[in-house]
C-alpha positions, -999 to 999 in steps of 0.1 A, spaced: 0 0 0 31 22 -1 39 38 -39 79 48 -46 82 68 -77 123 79 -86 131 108 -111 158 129 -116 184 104 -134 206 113 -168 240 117 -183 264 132 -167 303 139 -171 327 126 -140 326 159 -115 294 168 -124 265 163 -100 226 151 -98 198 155 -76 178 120 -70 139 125 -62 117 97 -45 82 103 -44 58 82 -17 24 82 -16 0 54 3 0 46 37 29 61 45 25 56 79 33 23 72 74 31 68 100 42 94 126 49 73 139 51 37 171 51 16 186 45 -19 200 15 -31 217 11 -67 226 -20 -88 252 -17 -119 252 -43 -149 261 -77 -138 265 -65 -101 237 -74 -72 217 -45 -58 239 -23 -33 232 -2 -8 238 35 -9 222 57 20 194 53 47 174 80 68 153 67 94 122 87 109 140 105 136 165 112 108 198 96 113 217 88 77 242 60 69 261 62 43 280 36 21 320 42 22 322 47 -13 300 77 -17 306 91 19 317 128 14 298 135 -20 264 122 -16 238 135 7 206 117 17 174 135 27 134 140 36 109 167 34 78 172 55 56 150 28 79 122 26 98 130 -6 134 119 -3 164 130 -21 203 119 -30 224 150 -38 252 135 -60 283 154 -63 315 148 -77 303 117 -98 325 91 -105 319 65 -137 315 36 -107 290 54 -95 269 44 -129 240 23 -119 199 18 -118 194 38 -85 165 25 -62 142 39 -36 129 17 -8 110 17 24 116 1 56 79 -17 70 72 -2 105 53 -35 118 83 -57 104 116 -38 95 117 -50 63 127 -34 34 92 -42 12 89 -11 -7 109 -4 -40 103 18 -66 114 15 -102 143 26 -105 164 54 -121 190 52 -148 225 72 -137 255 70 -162 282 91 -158 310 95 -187 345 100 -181 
């Protein structure tokens, strides 16, 4: 009963920078937190950055530094990207952690990133 929707992916050259959107609608009562996840060709799904709903982030070593996680008031979440790297290519996911269970359960779509060296 919970609805992700991503946007803001594209071409970009190494350096350059994107803002990640993440749309929920539903029950979104039904979450306690959020993050991004991304999976690159022939590699398994990864995980990126969290925020919970007293917003603490975590952060995955690799992007520590140049990305930035966060929520608004109606539960849209963002990933400022900066200083993109061409590893950092990848379908980028949003998801929702389940309050009752803890489980990641909610995924949207997905959003194409390529950056170009």
């Amino acid at each position: 009963q919970v609805q992700l929707v991503e946007s803001g992916g594209g071409l970009v050259q190494a350096g350059g920078s994107l803002r990640l959107s993440c749309a929920a609608s539903g029950s979104i009562f039904s979450i306690n937190a959020m993050g991004w996840y991304r999976q690159a060709p022939g590699k398994r799904r990864e995980f990126v950055a969290t925020i919970t709903s007293g917003g603490s982030t975590n952060y995955a070593d690799s992007v520590k530094g140049r990305f930035t996680i966060s929520r608004d008031n109606a539960y849209i979440l963002y990933l400022q990207m900066n200083n993109l790297k061409p590893e950092d290519t990848a379908v980028y996911y949003c998801g929702g952690r389940t309050t009752q269970t803890l489980l990641w359960d909610y995924w949207g779509q997905g959003t194409q990133v390529t950056v170009s060296s």
